[in-house]
C-alpha positions in Angstrom: -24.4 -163.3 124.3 -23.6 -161.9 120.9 -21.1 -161.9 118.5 -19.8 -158.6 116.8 -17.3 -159.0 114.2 -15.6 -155.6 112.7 -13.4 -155.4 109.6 -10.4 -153.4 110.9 -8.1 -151.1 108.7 -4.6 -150.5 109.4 -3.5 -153.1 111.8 -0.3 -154.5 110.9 1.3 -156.1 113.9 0.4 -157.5 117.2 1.2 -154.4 119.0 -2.1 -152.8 116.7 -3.8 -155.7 118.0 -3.4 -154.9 121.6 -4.2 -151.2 121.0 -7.5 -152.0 119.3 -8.6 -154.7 122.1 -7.4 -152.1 124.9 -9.7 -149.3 123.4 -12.9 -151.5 123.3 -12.3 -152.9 126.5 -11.6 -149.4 128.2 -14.9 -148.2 126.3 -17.6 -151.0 127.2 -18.1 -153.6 129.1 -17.1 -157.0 126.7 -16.6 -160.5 127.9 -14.0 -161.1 125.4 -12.4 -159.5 122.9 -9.5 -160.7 120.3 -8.0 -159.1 117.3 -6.2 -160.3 113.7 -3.9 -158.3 112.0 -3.9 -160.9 109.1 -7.2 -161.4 109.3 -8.4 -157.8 109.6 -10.4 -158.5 112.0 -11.5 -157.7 115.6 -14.4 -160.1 117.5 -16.0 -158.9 120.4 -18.0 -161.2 123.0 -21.0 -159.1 125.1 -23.7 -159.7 126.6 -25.6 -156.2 125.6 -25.4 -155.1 121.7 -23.4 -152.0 121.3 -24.0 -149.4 119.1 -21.8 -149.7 115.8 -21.1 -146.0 115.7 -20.0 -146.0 119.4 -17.7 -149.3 118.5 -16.2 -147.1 115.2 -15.9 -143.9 117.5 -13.6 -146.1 120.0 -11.6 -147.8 117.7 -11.2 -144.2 115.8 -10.0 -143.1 118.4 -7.3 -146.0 118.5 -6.2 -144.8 115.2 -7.7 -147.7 113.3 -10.8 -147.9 110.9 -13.4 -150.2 110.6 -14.9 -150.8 107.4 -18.1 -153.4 108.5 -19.5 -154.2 111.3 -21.9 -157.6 111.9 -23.5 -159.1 114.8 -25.0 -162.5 115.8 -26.3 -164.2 118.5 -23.0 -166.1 120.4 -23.8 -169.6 122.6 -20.8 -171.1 123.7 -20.2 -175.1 122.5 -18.5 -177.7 123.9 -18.5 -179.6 126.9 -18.5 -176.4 129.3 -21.0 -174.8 126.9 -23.5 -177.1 127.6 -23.0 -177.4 131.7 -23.3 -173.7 132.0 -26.5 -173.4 131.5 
């Protein structure tokens, strides 16, 4: 799994949330994704990397901009994290 963290411009409610998670979830195929208007963030859970002008393009499209873009490898802790496996 990996972990892709975007700095995100112009949220500033929860309504801007849901808009920005809708786009990236109509756009590619994520396990999870959660945004933070307070935070200015937006992190997505996938199992394939995704290419960060493709994640920019969709969330353009939303109306929002993001201003960086990291990813990391993502293994899920806790209890359940470890009986996965």
């Amino acid at each position: 799994m990996i972990r892709i963290i975007l700095g995100v411009e112009g949220m500033a409610c929860g309504m801007c949330e849901a808009h920005i998670n809708e786009a990236i979830r109509n756009a590619f195929p994520v396990k999870k994704v959660t945004s933070s208007h307070t935070r200015k963030q937006t992190i997505i859970l996938t199992e394939q990397d995704i290419p960060e002008q493709e994640l920019k393009g969709a969330v353009a499209k939303a109306g929002y901009d993001v201003v960086s873009v990291s990813s990391e490898p993502y293994e899920k802790k806790g209890l359940f994290g470890r009986l996965v496996r």
